[in-house]
C-alpha positions as CSV (number, residue, x, y, z in Angstrom):
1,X,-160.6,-27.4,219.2
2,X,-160.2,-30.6,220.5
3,X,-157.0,-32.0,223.1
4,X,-155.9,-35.4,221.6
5,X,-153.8,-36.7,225.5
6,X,-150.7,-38.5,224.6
7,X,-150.7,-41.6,226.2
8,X,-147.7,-43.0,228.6
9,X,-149.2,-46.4,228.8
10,X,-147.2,-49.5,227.7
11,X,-149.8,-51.0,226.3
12,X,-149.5,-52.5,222.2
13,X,-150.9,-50.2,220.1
14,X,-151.6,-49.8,216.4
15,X,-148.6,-49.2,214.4
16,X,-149.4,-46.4,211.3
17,X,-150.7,-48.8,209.4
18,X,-153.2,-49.7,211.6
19,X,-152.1,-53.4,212.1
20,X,-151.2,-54.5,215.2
21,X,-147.8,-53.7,217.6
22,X,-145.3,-56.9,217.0
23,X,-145.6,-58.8,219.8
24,X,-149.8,-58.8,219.6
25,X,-150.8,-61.4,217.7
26,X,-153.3,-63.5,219.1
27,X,-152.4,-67.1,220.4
28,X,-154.7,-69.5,219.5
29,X,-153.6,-71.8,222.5
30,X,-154.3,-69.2,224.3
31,X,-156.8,-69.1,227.8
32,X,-160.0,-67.7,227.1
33,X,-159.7,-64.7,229.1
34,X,-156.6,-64.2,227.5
35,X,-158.4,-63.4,224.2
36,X,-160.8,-62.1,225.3
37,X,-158.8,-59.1,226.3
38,X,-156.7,-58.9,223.7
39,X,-160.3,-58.5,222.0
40,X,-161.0,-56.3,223.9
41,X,-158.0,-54.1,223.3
42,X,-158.6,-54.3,219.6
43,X,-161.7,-53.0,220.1
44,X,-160.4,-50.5,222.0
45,X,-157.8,-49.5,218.7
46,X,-160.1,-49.2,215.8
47,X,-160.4,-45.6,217.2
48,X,-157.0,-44.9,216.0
49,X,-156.8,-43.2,212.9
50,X,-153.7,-44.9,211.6
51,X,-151.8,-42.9,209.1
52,X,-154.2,-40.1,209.8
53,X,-153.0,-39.9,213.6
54,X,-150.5,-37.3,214.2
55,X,-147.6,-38.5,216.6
56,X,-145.9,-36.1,218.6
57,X,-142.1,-35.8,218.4
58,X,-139.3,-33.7,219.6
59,X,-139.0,-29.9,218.8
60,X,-136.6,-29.5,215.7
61,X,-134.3,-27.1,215.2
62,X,-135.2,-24.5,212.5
63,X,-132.3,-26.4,210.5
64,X,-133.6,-29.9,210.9
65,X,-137.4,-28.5,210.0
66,X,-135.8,-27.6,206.8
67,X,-134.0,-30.9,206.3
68,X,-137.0,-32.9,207.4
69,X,-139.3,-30.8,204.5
70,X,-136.5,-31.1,201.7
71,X,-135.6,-34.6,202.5
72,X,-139.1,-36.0,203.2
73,X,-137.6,-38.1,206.4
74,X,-139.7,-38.8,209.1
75,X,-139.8,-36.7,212.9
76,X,-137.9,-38.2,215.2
77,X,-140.1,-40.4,217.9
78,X,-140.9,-37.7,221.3
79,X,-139.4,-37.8,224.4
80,X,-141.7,-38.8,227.2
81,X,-140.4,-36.0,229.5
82,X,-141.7,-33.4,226.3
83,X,-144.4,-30.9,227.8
84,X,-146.1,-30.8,224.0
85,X,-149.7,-31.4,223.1
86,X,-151.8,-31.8,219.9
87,X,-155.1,-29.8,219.1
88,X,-157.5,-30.2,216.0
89,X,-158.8,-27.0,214.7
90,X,-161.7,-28.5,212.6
91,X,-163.0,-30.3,210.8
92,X,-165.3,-27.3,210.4
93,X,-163.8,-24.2,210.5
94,X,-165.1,-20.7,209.0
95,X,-161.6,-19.7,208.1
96,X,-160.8,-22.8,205.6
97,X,-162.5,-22.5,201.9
98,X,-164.3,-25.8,202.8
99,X,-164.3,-28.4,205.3
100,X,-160.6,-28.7,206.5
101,X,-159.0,-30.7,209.3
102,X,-155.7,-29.2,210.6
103,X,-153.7,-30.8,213.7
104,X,-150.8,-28.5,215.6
105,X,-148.3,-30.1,217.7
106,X,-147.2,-27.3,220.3
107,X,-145.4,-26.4,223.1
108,X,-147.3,-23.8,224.7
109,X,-148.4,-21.2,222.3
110,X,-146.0,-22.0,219.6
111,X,-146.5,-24.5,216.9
112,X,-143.7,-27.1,216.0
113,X,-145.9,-28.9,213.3
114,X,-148.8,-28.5,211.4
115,X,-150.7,-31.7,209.8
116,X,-153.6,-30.6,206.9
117,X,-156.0,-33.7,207.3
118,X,-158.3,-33.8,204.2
119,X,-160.9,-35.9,202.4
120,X,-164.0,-34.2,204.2
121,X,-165.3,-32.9,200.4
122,X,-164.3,-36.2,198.6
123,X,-166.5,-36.8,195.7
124,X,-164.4,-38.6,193.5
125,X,-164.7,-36.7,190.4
126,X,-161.7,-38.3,188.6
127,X,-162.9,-41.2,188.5
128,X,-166.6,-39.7,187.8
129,X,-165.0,-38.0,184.6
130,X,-163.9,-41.6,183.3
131,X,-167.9,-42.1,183.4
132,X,-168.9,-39.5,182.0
133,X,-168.3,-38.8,178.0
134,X,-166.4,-35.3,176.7
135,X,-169.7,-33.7,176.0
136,X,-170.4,-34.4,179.6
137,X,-167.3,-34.3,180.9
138,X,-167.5,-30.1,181.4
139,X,-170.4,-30.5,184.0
140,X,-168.1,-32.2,186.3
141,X,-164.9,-30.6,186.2
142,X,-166.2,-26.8,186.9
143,X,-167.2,-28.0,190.1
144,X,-163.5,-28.8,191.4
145,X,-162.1,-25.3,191.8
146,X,-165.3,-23.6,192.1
147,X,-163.9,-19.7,192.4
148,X,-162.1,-21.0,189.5
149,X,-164.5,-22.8,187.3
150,X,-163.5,-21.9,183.8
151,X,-159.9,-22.8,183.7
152,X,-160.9,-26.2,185.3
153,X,-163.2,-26.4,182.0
154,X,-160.5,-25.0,179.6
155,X,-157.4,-27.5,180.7
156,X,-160.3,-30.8,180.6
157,X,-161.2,-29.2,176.8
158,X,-157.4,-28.5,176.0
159,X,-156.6,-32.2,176.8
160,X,-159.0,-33.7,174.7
161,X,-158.3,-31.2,171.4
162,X,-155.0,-32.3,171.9
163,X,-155.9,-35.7,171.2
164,X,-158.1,-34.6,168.5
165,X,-155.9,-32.5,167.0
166,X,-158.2,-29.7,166.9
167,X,-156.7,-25.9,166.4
168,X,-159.4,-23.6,167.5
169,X,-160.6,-20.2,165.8
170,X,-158.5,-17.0,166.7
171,X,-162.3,-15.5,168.5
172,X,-162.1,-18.8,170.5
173,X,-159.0,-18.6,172.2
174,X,-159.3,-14.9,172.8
175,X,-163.1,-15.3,174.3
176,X,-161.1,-17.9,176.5
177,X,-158.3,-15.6,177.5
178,X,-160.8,-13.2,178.2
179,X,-162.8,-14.8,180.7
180,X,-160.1,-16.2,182.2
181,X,-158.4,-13.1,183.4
182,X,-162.1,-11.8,184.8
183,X,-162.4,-15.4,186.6
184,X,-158.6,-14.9,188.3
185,X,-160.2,-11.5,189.2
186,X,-163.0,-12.7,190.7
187,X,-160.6,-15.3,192.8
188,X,-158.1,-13.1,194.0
189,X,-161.2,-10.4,194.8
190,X,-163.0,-13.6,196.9
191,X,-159.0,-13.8,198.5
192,X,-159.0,-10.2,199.3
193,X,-162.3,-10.3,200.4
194,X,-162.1,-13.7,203.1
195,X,-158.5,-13.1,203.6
196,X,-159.4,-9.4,205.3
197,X,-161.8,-11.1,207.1
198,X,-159.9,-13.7,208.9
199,X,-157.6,-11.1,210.1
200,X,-160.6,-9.3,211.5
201,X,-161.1,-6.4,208.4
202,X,-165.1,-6.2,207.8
203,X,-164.6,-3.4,205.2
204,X,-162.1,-5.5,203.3
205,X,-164.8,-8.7,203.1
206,X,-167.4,-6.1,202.2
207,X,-165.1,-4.6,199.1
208,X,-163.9,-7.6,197.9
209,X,-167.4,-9.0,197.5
210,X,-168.8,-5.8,196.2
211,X,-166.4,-5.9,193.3
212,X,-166.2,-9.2,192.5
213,X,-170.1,-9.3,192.2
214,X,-169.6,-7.5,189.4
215,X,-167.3,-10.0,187.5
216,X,-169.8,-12.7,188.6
217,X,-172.6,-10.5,187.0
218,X,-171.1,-10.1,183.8
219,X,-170.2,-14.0,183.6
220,X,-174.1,-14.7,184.2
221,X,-175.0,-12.7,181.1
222,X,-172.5,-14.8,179.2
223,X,-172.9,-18.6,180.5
224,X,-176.1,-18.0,182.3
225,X,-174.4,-19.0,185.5
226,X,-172.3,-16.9,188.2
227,X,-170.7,-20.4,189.0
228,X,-170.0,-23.7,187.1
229,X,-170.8,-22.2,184.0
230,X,-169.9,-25.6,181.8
231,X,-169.2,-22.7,179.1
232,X,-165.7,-23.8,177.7
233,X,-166.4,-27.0,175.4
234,X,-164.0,-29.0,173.9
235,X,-164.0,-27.1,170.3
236,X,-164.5,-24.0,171.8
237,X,-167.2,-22.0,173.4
238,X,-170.4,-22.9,174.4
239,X,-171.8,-19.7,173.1
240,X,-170.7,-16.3,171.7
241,X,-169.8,-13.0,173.8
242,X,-173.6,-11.0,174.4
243,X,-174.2,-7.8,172.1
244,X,-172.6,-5.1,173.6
245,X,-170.3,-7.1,175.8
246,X,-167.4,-4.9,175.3
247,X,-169.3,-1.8,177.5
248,X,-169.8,-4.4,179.8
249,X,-166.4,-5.7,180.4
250,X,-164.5,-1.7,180.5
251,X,-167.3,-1.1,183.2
252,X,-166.4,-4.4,185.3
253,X,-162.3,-2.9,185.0
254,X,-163.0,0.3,186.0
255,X,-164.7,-0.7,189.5
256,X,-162.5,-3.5,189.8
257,X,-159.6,-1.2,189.8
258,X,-161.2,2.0,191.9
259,X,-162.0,-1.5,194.2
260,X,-158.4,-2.6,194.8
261,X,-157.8,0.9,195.3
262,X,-159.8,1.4,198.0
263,X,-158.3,-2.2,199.6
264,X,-154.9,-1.2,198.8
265,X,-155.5,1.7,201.1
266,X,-156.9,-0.1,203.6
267,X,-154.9,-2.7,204.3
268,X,-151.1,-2.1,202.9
269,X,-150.0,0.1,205.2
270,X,-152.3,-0.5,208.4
271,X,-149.6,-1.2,211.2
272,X,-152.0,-4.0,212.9
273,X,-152.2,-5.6,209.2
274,X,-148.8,-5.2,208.7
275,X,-147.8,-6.7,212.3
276,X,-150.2,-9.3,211.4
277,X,-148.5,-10.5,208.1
278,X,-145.4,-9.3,207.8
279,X,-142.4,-12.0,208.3
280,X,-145.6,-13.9,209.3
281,X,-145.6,-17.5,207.5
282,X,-142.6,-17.4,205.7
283,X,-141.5,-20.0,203.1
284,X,-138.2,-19.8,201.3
285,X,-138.2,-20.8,197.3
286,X,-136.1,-24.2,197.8
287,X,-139.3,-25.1,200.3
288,X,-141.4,-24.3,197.6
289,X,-140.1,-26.0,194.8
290,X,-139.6,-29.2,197.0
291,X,-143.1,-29.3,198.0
292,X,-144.8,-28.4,194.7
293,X,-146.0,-24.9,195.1
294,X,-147.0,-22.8,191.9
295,X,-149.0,-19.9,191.6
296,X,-148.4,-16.9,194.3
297,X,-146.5,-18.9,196.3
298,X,-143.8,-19.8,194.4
299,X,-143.8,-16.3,192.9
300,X,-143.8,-14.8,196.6
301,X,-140.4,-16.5,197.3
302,X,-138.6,-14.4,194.2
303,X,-139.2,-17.2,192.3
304,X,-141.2,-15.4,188.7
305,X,-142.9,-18.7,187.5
306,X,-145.8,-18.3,185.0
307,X,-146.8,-20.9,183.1
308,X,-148.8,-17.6,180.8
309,X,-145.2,-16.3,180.1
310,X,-142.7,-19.3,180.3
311,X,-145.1,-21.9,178.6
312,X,-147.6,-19.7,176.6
313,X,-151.3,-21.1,175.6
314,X,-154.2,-19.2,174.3
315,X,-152.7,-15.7,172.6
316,X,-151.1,-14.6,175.6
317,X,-147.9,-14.4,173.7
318,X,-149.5,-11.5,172.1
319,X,-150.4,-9.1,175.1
320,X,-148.3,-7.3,177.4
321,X,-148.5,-8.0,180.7
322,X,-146.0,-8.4,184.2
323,X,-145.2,-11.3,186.5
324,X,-145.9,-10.0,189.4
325,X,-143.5,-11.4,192.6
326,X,-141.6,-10.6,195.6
327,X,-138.6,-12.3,197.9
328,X,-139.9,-12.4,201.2
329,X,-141.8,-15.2,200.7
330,X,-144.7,-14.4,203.9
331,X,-148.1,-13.5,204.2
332,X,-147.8,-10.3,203.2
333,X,-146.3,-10.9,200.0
334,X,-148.5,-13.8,199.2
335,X,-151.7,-10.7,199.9
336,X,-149.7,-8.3,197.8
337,X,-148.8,-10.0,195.0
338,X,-152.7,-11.3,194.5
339,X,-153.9,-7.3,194.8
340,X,-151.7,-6.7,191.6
341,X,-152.2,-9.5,189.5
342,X,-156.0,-8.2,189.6
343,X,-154.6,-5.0,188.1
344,X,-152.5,-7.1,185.3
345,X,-155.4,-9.4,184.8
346,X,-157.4,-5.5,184.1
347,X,-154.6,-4.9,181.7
348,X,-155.2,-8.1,179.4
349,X,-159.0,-7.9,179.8
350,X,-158.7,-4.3,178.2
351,X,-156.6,-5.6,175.3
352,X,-159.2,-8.5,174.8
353,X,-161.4,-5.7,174.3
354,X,-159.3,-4.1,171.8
355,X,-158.1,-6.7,169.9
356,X,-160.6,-9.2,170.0
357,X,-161.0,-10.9,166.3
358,X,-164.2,-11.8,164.3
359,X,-165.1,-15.1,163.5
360,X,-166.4,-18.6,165.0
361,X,-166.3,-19.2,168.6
362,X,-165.9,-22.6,168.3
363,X,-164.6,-25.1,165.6
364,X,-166.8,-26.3,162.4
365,X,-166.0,-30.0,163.0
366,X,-169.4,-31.9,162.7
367,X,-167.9,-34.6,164.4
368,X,-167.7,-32.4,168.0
369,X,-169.7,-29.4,167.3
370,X,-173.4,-29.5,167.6
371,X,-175.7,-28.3,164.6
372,X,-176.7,-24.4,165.4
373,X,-179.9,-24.3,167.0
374,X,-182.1,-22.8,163.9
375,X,-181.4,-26.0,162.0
376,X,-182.3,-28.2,164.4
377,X,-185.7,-27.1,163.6
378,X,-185.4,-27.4,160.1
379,X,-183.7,-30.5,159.5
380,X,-184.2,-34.4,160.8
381,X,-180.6,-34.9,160.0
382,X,-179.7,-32.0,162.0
383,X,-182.2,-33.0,164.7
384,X,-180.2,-36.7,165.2
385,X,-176.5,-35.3,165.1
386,X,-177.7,-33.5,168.0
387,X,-179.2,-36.3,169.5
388,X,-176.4,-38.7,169.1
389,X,-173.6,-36.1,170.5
390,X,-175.1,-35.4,173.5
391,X,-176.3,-39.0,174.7
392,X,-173.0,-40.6,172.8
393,X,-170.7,-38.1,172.6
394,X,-168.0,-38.5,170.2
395,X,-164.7,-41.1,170.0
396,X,-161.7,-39.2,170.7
397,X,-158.6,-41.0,169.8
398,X,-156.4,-43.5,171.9
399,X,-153.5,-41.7,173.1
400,X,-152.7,-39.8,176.2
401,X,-151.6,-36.3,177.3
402,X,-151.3,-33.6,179.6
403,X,-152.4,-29.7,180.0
404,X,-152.1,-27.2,181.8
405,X,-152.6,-23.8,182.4
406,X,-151.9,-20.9,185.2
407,X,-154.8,-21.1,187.5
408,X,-155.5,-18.2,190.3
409,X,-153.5,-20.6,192.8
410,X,-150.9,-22.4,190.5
411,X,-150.2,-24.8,188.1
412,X,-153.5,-26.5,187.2
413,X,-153.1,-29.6,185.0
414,X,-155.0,-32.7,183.2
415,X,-153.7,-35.7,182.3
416,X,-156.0,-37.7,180.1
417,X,-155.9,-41.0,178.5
418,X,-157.9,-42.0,175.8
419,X,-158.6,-45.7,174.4
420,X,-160.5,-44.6,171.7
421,X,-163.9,-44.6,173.4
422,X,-166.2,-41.6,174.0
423,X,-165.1,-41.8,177.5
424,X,-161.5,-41.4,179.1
425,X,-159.9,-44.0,180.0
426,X,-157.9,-42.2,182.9
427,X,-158.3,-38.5,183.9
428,X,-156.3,-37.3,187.2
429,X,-156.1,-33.4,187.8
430,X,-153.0,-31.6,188.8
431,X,-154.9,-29.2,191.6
432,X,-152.8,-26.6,193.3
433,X,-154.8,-26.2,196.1
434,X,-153.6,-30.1,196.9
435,X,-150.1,-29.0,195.9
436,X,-150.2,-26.0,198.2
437,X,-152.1,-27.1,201.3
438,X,-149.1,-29.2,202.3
439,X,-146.6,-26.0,202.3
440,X,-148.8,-24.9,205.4
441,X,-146.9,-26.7,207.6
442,X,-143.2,-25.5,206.5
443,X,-144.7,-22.4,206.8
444,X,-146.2,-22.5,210.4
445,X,-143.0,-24.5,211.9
446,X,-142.0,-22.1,214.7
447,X,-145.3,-19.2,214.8
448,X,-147.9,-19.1,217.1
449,X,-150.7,-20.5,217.2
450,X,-152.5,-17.0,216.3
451,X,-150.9,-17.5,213.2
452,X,-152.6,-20.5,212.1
453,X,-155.6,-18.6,210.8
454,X,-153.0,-15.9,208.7
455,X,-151.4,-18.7,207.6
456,X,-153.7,-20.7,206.2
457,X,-156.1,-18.3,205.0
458,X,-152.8,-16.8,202.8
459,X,-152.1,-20.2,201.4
460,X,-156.1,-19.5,199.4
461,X,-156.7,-23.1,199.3
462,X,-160.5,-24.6,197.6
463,X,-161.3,-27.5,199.1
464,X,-163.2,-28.8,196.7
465,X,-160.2,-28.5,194.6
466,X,-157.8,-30.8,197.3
467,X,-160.5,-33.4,197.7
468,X,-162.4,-33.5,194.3
C-alpha cells in the first residue's frame, strides 16, 4: 500500500477538474523566469489525478456519513490540524475479482472513507457490441460477468427478441432457466469458495472449487466451454441438452448440496468467522436503495427484491422457490444468504429436470435461425443462408428497449437500440457489480482497516463486469 502525504504548501494546485487554481493563469507580459516556473509547476501537476484524487476531509459523524451517502453532497474540505492519511490498497490485489484500486482515508486504524478507483479492465465492450452484429454480438457479452456468462448472453438475446417480437419455444426457455440456476450456483460456490479464503479458510476455497467444478463440468458437455460459452442465441439455444443430461444434472445437485453442507458447517458457527463478519460491514436498506444495490445486498438489508418473483421471465412463475433475505444488512448475512440461494437454485434445477417439455430449442424463424447442419450438406440454398447470417447477420427492427434479469449479484440489464441495421445502434449494460462496488464505502465508514478485505470481498464484485 502506498502513503499519498497531504500537502500543507500554499502553492496553486489543480482544481478536480484538473485545470488550473484561479489566480494561475499565465501572464503573457510576464518576465521570463516568471514562466518559466509557472511551467515548471504545471509540469509538476500533470501527476495529479484530478477527479480520480481522493481529498481528505474531516471525520463525519455516523449521521452526516448517512446524509452525505443519501444526499450525494460533497465532504466537507479537512482541517489542517487533522492527523488523517490516505493509503491505496491496489491496483493489484489478490482479494478483488480483478484489478481494483481502492483508496482509505483514516485516522489511525479506522477508516472514515473508502474510494473504489476503477477502469484497470476497461475494454469497452459497449461500444464493441454496436460493432459487432446480433449473431456476433453473444461472443462479446459473455465475457463481461465471466462467473456469470450466460445471463449476460440471455438479457443481450432477450433485448433483441423483444425487438423482433420473437416468443421462444416452451424447451427454450426452460433449457435457459435451467442453466441459469447451475451458473448462479457456480457464482455463489466461486463466492464461498474466495470469500473463505480472504478471511483465511483454506478448506472453504478448496470446497467451493471442488463443487463448483462440477457445475463447470456439466456446462462443458453442453456448450463445449466451462466459460463464455456464447450458448444462449437470440432465438434460442445454440444447441440442445446432451443425451442423458438429466443423470447428469441430479448428480451435479446432490454434491452441490452435501458441498454447502460441509461449508455450512464450517463456517456458520466458527466464533473467529463469526467475529469476523458479524455486524461487520453493515448497510441499512435506505443506503441500498439510494446507491443502486440489487441482488444480495439489497435482500441482506430485509429488503426481498427479486426480479424472478416480482417481475417474472423465463417459466419461473411456474416453479416453487423462496427469496431468501435477512435484516442485518452485514457480512454475514450477505455470506449466508448466497449459501441458501445455492440450495433454492438445487430446488429449480430439480424441477427443470422434472418438468422439462419436448420440442425445439430454439425458434423456426429462417430469418434468425441457421439451417440445421445435415442440410447444409445437402443443399446450396441452405449452404448461403448460412453464409449470409453469420458474416451479415440479420436486420432487427428500429426501436429500442430494455431487459433484464436477476443475475448472481443483482439486477443485470440491457438497453438496446436498434435503427434497423444488423448492428445496434446503442447498447449500455446495467452491471451490478458497477452498481454495488460503490456501496463499499457506506459500508466501511467507521471499521477498521482489517475490515477492508471482509468488506469488499462480501460485496462479490467481477471486475470485468464494472469496467467492461
Amino acid at each position: 500500500m502506498g502513503l499519498l502525504r497531504r500537502s500543507t504548501s500554499t502553492t496553486a494546485t489543480n482544481d478536480e477538474s484538473g485545470a488550473p487554481a484561479s489566480g494561475d493563469e499565465l501572464d503573457p507580459g510576464a518576465p521570463i523566469a516568471a514562466v518559466a516556473s509557472h511551467s515548471d509547476a504545471a509540469l509538476h501537476r500533470q501527476t495529479d489525478e484530478g477527479s480520480q484524487l481522493m481529498r481528505p476531509s474531516k471525520a463525519a459523524t455516523d449521521a452526516a456519513v448517512r446524509e452525505i451517502v443519501l444526499t450525494g453532497e460533497l465532504w466537507p474540505e479537512v482541517d489542517p490540524d487533522d492527523e488523517t492519511m490516505i493509503v491505496n490498497m491496489g491496483p493489484q490485489h489478490p482479494s478483488t475479482h480483478g484489478v481494483l484500486r481502492v483508496m482509505l482515508e483514516l485516522e489511525g486504524e479506522v477508516v472514515l472513507r473508502l474510494k473504489p478507483v476503477i477502469g484497470y479492465l476497461h475494454t469497452g465492450m459497449e461500444k464493441t457490441g454496436e460493432e459487432l452484429t446480433y449473431v456476433q454480438g453473444g461472443t462479446n457479452v459473455t465475457r463481461m460477468d465471466y462467473a456469470a456468462s450466460l445471463f449476460n448472453e440471455t438479457v443481450y438475446a432477450m433485448a433483441a427478441e423483444q425487438l423482433l417480437e420473437l416468443e421462444l419455444p416452451p424447451r427454450a426457455q426452460w433449457i435457459r432457466m435451467l442453466m441459469h440456476e447451475l451458473n448462479r450456483m457456480s457464482s455463489h460456490l466461486l463466492f464461498l469458495a474466495t470469500n473463505g479464503m480472504d478471511l483465511g479458510s483454506t478448506s472453504a476455497m478448496i470446497y467451493g472449487w471442488r463443487e463448483r467444478e462440477e457445475v463447470l463440468r456439466f456446462f462443458e458437455k453442453v456448450t463445449g466451454l466451462r466459460m463464455n460459452h456464447n450458448y444462449f442465441r437470440v432465438g434460442g439455444s445454440a444447441a440442445d441438452l446432451p443425451d442423458g443430461w438429466q443423470d447428469d444434472v441430479l448428480a451435479v445437485c446432490n454434491s452441490v448440496d452435501y458441498g454447502v453442507a460441509e461449508i455450512d458447517e464450517l463456517l456458520t458457527n466458527n466464533p473467529i468467522w463469526l467475529e469476523r463478519t458479524v455486524g461487520i460491514g453493515v448497510i441499512t436498506s435506505a443506503q441500498a436503495l439510494a446507491l443502486g444495490a440489487s441482488g444480495p445486498i439489497l435482500r441482506s438489508t430485509g429488503i426481498p427484491w427479486d426480479l424472478r418473483k416480482e417481475q417474472p421471465y423465463l417459466p419461473y412463475d411456474q416453479v416453487a422457490f423462496d427469496v431468501i433475505y435477512a435484516e442485518s444488512g452485514d457480512c454475514f448475512d450477505r455470506y449466508r444468504i448466497k449459501l441458501m440461494e445455492i440450495l433454492e437454485s438445487a430446488r429449480i434445477v430439480r424441477q427443470c429436470v422434472e418438468k422439462m417439455p419436448e420440442g425445439d430449442y430454439r425458434v423456426q424463424d429462417r430469418k434468425v435461425t441457421p439451417p440445421p447442419r445435415a442440410r447444409i450438406d445437402e443443399s446450396m440454398e441452405a449452404l448461403i443462408h448460412h453464409f449470409k447470417l453469420f458474416t451479415e447477420g440479420f436486420k432487427v427492427p428500429a426501436g429500442e428497449t430494455y431487459a433484464a434479469v436477476e443475475g448472481p449479484r443483482g439486477e443485470l440489464g440491457c438497453y438496446l437500440v436498434s435503427d434497423g441495421t444488423a448492428k445496434p445502434a446503442r447498447m449500455h449494460i446495467r452491471a451490478p457489480s458497477f452498481y454495488n462496488l460503490q456501496t463499499a464505502g457506506a459500508m466501511m465508514h467507521g471499521g477498521l482497516v482489517a475490515d477492508a478485505i471482509t468488506i469488499i470481498s462480501s460485496v462479490d464484485p467481477i471486475m470485468g463486469d464494472v469496467d467492461r
